[in-house]
PyMOL Python script that loads the backbone (N, CA, C, O; Angstrom):
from pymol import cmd

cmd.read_pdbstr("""\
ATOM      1  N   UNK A   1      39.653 111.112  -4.389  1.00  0.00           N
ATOM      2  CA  UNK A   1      38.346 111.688  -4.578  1.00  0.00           C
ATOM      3  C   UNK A   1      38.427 113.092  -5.168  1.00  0.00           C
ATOM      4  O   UNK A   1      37.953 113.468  -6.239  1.00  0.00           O
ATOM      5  N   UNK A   2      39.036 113.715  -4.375  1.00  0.00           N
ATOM      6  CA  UNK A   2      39.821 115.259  -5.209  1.00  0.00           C
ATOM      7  C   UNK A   2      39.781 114.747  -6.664  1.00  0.00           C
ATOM      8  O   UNK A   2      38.744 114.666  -7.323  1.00  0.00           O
ATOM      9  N   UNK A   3      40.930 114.431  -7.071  1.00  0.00           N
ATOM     10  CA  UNK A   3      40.881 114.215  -8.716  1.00  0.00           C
ATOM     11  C   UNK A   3      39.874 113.878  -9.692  1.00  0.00           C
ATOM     12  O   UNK A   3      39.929 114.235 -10.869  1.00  0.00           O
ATOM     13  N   UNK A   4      38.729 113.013  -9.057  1.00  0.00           N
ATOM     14  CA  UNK A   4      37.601 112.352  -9.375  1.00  0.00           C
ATOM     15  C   UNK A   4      36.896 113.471  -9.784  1.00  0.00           C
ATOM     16  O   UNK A   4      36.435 113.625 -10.914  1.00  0.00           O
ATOM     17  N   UNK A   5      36.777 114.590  -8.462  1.00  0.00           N
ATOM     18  CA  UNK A   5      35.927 115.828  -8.870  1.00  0.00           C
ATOM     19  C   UNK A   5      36.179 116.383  -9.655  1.00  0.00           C
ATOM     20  O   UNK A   5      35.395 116.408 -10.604  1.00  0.00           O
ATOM     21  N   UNK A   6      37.034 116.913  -9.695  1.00  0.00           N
ATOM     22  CA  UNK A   6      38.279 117.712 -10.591  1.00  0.00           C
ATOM     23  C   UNK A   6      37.544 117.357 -12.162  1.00  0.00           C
ATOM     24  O   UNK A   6      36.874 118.131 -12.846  1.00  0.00           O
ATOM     25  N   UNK A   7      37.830 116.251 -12.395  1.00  0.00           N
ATOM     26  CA  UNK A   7      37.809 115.572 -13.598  1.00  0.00           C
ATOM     27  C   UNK A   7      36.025 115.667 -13.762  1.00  0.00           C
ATOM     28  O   UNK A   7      35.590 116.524 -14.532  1.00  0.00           O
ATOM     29  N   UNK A   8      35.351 115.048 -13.252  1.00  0.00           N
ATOM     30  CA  UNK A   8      33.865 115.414 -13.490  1.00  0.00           C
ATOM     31  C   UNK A   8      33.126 116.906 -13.536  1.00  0.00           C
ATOM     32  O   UNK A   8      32.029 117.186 -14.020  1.00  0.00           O
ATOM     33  N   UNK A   9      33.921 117.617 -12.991  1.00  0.00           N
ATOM     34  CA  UNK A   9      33.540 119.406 -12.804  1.00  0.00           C
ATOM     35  C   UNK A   9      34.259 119.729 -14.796  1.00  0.00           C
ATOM     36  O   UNK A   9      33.713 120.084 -15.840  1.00  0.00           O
ATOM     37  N   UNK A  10      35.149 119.492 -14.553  1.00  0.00           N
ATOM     38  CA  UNK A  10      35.671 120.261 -16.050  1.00  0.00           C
ATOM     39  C   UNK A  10      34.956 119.216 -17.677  1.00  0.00           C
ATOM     40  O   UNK A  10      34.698 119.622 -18.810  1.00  0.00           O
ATOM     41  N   UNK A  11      34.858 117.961 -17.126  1.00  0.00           N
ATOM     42  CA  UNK A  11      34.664 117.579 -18.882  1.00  0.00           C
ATOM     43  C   UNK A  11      32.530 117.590 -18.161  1.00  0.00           C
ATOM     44  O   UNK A  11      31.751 117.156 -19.010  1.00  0.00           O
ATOM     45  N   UNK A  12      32.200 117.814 -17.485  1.00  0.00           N
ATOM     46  CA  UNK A  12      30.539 117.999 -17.818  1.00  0.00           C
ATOM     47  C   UNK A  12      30.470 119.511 -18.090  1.00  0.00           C
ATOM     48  O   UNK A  12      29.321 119.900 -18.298  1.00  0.00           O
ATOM     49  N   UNK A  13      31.495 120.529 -18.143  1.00  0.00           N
ATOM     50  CA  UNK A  13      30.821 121.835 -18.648  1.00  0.00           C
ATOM     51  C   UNK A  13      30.604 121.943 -20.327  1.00  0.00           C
ATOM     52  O   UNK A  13      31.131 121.266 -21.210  1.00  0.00           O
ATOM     53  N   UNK A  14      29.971 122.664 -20.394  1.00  0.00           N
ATOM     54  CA  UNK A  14      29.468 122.817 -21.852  1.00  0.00           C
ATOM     55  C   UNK A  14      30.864 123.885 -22.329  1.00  0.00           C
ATOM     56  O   UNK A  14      31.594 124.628 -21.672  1.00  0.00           O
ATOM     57  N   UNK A  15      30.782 123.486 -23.967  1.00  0.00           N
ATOM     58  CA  UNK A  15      31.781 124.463 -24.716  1.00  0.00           C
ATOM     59  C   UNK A  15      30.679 124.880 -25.910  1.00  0.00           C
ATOM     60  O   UNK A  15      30.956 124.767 -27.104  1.00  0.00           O
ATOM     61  N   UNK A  16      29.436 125.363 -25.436  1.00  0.00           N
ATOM     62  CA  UNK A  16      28.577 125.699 -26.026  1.00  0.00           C
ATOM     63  C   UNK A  16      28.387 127.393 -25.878  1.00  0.00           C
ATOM     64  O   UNK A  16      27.914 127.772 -24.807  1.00  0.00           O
ATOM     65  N   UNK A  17      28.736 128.448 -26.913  1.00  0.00           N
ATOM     66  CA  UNK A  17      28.723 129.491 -26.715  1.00  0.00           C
ATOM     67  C   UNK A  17      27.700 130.547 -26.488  1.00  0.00           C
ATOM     68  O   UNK A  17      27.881 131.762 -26.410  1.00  0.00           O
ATOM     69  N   UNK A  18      26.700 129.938 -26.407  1.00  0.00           N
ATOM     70  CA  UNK A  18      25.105 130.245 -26.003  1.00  0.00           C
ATOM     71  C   UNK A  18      25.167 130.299 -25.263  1.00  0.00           C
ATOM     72  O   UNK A  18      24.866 131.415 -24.839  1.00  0.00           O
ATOM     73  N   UNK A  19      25.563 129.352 -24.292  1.00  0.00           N
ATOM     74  CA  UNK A  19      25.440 128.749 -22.899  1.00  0.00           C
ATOM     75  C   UNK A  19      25.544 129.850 -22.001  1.00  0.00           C
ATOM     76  O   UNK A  19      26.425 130.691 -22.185  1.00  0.00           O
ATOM     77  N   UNK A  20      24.427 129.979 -20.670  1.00  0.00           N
ATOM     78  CA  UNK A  20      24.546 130.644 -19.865  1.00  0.00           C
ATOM     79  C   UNK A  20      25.621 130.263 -18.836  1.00  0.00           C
ATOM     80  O   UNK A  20      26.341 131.100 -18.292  1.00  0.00           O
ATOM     81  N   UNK A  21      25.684 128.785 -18.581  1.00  0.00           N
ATOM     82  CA  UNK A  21      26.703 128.427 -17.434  1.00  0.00           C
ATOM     83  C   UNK A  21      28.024 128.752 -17.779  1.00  0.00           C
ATOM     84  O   UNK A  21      28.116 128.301 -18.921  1.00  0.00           O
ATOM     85  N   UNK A  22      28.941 129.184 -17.535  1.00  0.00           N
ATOM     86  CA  UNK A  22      30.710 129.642 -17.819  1.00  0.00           C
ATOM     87  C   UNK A  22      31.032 128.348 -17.880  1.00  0.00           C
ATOM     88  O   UNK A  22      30.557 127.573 -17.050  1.00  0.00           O
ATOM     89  N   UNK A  23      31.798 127.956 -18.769  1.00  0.00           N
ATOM     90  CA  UNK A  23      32.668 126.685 -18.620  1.00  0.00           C
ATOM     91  C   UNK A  23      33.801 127.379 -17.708  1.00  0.00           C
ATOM     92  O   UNK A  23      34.300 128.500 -17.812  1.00  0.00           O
ATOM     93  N   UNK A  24      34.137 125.944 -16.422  1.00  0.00           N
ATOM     94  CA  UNK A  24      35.103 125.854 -15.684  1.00  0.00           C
ATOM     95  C   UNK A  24      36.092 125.372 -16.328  1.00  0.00           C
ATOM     96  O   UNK A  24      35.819 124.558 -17.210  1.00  0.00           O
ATOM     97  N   UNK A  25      37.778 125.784 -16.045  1.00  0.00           N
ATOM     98  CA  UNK A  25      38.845 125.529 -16.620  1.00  0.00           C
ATOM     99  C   UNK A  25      40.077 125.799 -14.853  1.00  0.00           C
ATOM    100  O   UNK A  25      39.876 126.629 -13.966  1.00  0.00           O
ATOM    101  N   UNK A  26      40.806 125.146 -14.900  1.00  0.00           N
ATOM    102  CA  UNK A  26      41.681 124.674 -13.882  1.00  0.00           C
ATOM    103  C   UNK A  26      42.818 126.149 -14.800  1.00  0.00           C
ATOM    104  O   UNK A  26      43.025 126.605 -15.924  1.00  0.00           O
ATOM    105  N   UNK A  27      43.104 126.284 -13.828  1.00  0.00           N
ATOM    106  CA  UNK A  27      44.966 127.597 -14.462  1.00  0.00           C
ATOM    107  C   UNK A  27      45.806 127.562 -13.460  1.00  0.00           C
ATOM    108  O   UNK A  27      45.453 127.471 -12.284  1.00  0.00           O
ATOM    109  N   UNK A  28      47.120 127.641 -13.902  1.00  0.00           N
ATOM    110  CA  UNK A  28      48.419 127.908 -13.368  1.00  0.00           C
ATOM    111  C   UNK A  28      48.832 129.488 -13.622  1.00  0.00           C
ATOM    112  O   UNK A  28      49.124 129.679 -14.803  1.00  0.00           O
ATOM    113  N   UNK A  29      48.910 130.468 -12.928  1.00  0.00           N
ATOM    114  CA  UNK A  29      49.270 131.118 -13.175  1.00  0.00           C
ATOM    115  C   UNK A  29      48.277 131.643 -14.391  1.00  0.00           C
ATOM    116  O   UNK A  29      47.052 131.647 -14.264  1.00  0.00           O
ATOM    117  N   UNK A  30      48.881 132.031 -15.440  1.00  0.00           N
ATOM    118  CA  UNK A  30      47.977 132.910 -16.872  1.00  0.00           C
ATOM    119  C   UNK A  30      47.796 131.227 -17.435  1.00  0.00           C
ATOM    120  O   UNK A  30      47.129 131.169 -18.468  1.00  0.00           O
ATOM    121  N   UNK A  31      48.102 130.387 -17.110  1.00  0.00           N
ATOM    122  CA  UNK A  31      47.704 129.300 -18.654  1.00  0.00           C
ATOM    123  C   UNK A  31      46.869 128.299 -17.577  1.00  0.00           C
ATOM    124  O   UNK A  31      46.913 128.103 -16.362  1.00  0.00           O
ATOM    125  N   UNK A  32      45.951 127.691 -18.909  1.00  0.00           N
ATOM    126  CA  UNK A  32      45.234 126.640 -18.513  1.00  0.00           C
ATOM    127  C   UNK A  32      45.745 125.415 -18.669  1.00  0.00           C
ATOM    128  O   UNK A  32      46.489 125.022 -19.567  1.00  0.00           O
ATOM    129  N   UNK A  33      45.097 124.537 -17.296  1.00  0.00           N
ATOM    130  CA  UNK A  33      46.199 123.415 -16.971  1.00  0.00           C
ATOM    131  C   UNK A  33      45.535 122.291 -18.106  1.00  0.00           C
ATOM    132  O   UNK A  33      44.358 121.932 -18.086  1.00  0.00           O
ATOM    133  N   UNK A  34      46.849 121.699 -19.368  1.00  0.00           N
ATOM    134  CA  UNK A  34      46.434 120.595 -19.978  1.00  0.00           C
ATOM    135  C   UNK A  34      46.359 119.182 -19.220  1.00  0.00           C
ATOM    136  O   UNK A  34      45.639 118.352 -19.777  1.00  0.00           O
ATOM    137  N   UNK A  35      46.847 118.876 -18.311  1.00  0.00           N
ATOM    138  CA  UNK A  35      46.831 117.798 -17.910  1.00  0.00           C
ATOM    139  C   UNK A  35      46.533 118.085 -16.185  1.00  0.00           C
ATOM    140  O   UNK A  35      46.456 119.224 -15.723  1.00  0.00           O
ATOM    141  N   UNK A  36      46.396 116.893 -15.402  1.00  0.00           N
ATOM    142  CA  UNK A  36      46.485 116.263 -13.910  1.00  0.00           C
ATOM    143  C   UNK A  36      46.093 115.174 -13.826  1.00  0.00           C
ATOM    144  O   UNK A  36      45.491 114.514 -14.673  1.00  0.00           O
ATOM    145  N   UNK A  37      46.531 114.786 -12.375  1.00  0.00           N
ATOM    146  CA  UNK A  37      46.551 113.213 -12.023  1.00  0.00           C
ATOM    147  C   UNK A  37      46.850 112.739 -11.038  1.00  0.00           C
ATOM    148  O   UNK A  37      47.213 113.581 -10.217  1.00  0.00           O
ATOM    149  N   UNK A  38      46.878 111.668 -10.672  1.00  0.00           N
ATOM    150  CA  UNK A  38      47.591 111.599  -9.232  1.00  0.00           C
ATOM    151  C   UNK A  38      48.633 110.353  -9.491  1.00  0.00           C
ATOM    152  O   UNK A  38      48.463 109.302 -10.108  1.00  0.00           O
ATOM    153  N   UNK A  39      49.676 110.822  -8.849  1.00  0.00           N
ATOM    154  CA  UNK A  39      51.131 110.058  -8.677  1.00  0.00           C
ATOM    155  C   UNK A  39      51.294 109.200  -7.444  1.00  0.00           C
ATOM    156  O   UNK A  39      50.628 109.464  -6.444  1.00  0.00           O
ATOM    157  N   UNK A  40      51.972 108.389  -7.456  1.00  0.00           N
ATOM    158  CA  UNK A  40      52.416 107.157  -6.635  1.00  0.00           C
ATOM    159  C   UNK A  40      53.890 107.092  -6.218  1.00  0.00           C
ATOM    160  O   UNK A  40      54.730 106.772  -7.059  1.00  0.00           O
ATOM    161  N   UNK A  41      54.273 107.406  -4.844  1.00  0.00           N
ATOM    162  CA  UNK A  41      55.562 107.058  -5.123  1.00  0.00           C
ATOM    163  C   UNK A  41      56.477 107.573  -3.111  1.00  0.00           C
ATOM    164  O   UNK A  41      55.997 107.861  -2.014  1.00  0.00           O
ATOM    165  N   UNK A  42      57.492 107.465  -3.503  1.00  0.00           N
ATOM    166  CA  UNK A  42      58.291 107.939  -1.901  1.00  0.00           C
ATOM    167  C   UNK A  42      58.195 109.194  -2.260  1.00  0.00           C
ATOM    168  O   UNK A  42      58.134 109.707  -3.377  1.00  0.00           O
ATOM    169  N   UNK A  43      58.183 109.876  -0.648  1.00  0.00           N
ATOM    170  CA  UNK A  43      58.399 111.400  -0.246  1.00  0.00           C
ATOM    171  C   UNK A  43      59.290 111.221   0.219  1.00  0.00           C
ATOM    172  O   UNK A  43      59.723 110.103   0.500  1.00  0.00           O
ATOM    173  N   UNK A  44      60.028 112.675   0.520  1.00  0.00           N
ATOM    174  CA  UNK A  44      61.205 112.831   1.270  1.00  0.00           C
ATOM    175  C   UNK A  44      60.873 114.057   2.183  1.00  0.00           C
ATOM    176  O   UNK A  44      60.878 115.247   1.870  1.00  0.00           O
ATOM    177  N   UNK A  45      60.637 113.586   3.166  1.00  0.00           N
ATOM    178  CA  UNK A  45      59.386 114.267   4.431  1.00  0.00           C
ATOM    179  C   UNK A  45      60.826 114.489   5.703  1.00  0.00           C
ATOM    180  O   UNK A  45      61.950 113.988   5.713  1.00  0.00           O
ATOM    181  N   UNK A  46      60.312 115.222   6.431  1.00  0.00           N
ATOM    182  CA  UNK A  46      60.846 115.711   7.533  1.00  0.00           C
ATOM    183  C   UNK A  46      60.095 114.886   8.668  1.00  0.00           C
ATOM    184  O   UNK A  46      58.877 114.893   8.492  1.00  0.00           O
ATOM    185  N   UNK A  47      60.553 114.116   9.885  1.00  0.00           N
ATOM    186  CA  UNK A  47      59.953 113.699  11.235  1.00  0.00           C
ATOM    187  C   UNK A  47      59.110 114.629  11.817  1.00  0.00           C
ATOM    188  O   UNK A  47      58.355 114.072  12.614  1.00  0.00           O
ATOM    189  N   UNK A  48      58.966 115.624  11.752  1.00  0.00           N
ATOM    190  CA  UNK A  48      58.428 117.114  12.059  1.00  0.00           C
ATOM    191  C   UNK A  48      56.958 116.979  11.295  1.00  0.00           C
ATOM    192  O   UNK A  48      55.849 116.758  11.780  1.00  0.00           O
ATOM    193  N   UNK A  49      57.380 117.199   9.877  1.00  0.00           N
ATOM    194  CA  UNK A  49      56.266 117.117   9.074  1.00  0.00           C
ATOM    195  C   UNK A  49      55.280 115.937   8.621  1.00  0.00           C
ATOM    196  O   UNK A  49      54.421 116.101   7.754  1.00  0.00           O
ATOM    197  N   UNK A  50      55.476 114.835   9.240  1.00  0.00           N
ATOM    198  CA  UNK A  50      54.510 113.701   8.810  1.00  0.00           C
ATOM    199  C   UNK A  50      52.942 114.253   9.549  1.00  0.00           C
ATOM    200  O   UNK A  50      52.609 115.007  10.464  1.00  0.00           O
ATOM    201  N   UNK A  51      52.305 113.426   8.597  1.00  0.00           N
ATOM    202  CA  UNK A  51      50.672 113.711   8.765  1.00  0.00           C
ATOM    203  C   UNK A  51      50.424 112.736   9.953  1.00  0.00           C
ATOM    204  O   UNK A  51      51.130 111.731  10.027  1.00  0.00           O
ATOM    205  N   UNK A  52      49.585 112.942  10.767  1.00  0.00           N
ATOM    206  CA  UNK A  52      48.511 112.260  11.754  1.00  0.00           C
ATOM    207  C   UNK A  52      47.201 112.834  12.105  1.00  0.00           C
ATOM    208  O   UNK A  52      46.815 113.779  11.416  1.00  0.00           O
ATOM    209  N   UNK A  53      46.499 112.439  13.011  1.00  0.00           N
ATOM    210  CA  UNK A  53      45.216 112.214  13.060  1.00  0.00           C
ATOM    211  C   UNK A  53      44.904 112.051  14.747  1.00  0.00           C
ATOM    212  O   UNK A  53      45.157 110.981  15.300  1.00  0.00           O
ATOM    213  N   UNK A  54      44.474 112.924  15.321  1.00  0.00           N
ATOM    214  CA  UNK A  54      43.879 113.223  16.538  1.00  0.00           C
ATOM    215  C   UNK A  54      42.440 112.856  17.068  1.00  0.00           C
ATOM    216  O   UNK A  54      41.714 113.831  17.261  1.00  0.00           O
ATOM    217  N   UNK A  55      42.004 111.846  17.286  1.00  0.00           N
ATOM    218  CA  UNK A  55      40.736 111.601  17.816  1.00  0.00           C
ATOM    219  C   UNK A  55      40.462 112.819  19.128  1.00  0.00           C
ATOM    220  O   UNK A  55      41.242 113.078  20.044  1.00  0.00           O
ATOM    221  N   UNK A  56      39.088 113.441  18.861  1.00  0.00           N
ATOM    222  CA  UNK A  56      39.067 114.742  19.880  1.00  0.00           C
ATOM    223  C   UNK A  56      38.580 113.945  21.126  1.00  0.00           C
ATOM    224  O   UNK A  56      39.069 114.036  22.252  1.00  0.00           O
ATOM    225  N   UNK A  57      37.545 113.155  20.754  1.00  0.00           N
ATOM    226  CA  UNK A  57      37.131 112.617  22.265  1.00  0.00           C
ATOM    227  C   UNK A  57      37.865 111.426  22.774  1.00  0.00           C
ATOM    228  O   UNK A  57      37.502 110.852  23.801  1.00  0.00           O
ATOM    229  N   UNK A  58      38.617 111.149  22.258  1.00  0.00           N
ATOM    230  CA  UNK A  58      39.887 110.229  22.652  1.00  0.00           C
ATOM    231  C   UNK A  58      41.116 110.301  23.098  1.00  0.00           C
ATOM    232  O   UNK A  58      41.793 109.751  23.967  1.00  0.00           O
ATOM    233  N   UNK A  59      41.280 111.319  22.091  1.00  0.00           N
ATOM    234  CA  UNK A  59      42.553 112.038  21.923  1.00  0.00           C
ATOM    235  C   UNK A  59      43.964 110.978  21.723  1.00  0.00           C
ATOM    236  O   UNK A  59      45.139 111.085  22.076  1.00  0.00           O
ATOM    237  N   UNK A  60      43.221 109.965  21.003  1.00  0.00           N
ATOM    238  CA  UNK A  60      44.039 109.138  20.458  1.00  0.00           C
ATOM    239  C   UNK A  60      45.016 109.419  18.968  1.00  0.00           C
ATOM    240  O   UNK A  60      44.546 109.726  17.873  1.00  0.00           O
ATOM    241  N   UNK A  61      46.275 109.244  19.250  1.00  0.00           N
ATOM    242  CA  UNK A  61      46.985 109.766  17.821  1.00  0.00           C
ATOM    243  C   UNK A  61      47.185 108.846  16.971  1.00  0.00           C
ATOM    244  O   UNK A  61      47.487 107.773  17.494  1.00  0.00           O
ATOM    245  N   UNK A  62      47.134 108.848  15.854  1.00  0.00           N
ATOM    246  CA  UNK A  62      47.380 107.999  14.561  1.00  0.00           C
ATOM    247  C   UNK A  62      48.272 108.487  13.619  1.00  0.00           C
ATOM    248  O   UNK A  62      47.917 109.488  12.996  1.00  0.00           O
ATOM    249  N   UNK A  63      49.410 107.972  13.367  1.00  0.00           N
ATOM    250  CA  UNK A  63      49.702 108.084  12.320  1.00  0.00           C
ATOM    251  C   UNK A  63      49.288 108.394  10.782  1.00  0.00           C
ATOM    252  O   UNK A  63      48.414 107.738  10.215  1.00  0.00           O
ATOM    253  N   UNK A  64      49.869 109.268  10.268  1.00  0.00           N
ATOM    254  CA  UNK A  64      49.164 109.116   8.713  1.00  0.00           C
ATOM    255  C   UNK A  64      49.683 108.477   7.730  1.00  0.00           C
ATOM    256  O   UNK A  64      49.847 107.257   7.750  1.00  0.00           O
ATOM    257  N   UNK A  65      50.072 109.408   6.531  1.00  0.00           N
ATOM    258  CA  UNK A  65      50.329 108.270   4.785  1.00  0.00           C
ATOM    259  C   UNK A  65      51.730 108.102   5.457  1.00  0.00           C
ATOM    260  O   UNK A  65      52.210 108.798   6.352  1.00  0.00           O
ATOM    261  N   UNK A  66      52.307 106.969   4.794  1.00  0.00           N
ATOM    262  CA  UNK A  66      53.185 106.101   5.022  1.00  0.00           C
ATOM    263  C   UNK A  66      54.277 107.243   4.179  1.00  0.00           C
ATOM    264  O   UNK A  66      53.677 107.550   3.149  1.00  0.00           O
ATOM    265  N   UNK A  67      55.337 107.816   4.214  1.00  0.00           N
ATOM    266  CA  UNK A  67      56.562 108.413   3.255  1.00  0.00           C
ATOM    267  C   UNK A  67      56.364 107.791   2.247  1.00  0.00           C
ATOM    268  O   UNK A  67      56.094 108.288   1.154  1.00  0.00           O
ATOM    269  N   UNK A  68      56.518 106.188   2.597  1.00  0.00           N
ATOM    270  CA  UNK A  68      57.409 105.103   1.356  1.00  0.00           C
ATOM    271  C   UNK A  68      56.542 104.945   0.650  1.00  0.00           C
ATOM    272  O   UNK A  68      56.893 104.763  -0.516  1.00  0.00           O
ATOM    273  N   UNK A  69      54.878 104.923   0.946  1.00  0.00           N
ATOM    274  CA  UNK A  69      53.952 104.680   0.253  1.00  0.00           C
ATOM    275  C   UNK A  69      53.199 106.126   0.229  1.00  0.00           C
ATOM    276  O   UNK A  69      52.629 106.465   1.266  1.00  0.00           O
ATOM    277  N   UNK A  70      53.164 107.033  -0.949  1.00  0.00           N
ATOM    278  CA  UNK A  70      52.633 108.600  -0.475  1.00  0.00           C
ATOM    279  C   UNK A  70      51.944 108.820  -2.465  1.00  0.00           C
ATOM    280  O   UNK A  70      52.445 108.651  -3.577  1.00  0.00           O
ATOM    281  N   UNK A  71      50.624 109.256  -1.941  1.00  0.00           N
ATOM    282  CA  UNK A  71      50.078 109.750  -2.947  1.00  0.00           C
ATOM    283  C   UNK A  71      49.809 111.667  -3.033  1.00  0.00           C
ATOM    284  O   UNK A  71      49.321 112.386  -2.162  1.00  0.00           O
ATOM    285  N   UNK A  72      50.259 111.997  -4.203  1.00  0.00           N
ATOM    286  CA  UNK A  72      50.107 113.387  -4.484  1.00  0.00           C
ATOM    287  C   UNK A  72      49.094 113.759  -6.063  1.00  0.00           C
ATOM    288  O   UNK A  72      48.909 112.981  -6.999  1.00  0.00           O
ATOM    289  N   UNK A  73      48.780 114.621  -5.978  1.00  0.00           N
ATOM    290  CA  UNK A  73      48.397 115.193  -7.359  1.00  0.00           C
ATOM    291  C   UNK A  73      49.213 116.254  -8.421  1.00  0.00           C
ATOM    292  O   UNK A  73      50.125 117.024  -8.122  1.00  0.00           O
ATOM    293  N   UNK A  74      48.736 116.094  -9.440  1.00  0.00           N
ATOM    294  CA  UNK A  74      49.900 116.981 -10.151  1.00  0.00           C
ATOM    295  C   UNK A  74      49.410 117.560 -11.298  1.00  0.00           C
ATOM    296  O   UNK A  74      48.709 116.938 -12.097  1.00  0.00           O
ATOM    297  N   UNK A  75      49.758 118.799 -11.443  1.00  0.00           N
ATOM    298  CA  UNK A  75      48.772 119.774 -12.432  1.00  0.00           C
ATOM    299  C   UNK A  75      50.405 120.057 -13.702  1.00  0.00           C
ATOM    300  O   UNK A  75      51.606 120.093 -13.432  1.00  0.00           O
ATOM    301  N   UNK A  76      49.553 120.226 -15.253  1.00  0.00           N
ATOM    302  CA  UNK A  76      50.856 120.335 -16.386  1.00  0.00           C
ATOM    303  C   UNK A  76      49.944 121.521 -16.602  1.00  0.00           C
ATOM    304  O   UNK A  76      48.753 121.277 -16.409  1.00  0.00           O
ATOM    305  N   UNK A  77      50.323 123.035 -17.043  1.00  0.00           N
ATOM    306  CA  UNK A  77      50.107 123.679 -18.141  1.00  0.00           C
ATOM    307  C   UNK A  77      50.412 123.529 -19.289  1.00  0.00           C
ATOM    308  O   UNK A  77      51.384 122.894 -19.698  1.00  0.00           O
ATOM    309  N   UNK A  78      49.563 124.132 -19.962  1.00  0.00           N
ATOM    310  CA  UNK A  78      50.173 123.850 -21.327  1.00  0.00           C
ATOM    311  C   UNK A  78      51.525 124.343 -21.877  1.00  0.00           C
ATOM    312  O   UNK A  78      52.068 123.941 -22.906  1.00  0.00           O
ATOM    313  N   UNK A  79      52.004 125.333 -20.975  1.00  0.00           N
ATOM    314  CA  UNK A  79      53.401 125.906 -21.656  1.00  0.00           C
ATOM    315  C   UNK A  79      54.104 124.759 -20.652  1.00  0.00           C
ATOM    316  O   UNK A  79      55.244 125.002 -20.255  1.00  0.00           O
ATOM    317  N   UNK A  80      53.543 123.694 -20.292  1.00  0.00           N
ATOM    318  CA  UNK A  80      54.354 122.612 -19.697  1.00  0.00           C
ATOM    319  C   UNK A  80      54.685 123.140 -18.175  1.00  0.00           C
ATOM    320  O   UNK A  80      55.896 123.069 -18.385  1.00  0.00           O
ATOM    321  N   UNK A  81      54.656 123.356 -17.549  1.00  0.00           N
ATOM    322  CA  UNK A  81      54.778 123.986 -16.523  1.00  0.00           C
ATOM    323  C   UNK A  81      54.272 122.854 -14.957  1.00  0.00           C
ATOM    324  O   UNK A  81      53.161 122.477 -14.582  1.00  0.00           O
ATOM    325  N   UNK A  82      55.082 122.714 -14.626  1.00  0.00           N
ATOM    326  CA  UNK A  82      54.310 121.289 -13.307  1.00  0.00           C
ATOM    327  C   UNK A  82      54.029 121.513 -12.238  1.00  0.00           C
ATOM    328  O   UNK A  82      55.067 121.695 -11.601  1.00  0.00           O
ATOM    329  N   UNK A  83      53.065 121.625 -11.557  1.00  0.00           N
ATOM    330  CA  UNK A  83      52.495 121.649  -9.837  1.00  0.00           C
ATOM    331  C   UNK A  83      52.444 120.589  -9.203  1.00  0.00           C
ATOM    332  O   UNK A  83      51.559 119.915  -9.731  1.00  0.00           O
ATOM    333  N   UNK A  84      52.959 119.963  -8.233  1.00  0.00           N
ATOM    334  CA  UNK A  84      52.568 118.814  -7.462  1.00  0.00           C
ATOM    335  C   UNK A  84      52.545 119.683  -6.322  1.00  0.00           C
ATOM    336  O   UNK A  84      53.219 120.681  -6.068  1.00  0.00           O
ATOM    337  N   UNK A  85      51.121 118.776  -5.330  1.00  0.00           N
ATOM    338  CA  UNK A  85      50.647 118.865  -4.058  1.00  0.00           C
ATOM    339  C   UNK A  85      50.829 117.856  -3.470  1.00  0.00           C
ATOM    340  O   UNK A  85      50.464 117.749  -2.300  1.00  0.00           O
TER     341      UNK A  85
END
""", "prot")
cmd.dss("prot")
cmd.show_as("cartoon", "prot")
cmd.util.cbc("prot")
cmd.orient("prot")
């Protein structure tokens, strides 16, 4: 859903120089990011660090994303430059 937004926030701004609204642009550092997306694939996670999920009035624990099965996002600048979250 993240990416979804992402992607609908930057291509509905105008590149109209009249325009009162600022076009939004994503940056790394000084450059603007040419690409993102989201990736598919294994993590290499710590037992420590896996995600779960606490029901408060239960206080039931759940497990979260699977290692073997783990989705991330990933930002390119244009001087090529890569971010994954």
């Amino acid at each position: 859903m993240i990416s979804f937004a992402l992607l609908a926030e930057i291509y509905t701004t105008t590149s109209n120089a009249k325009s009162e609204k600022p076009r939004v642009r994503l940056r790394y550092r000084s450059q603007p990011i040419a690409d993102f997306g989201i990736c598919r694939g294994k993590a290499k996670v710590d037992k420590t660090d896996l995600l779960g999920y606490i029901y408060t009035k239960t206080r039931k624990y759940i497990r979260g994303q699977d290692p073997h099965d783990h989705y991330w996002l990933y930002f390119t600048s244009v001087r090529g430059e890569e971010v994954h979250s």
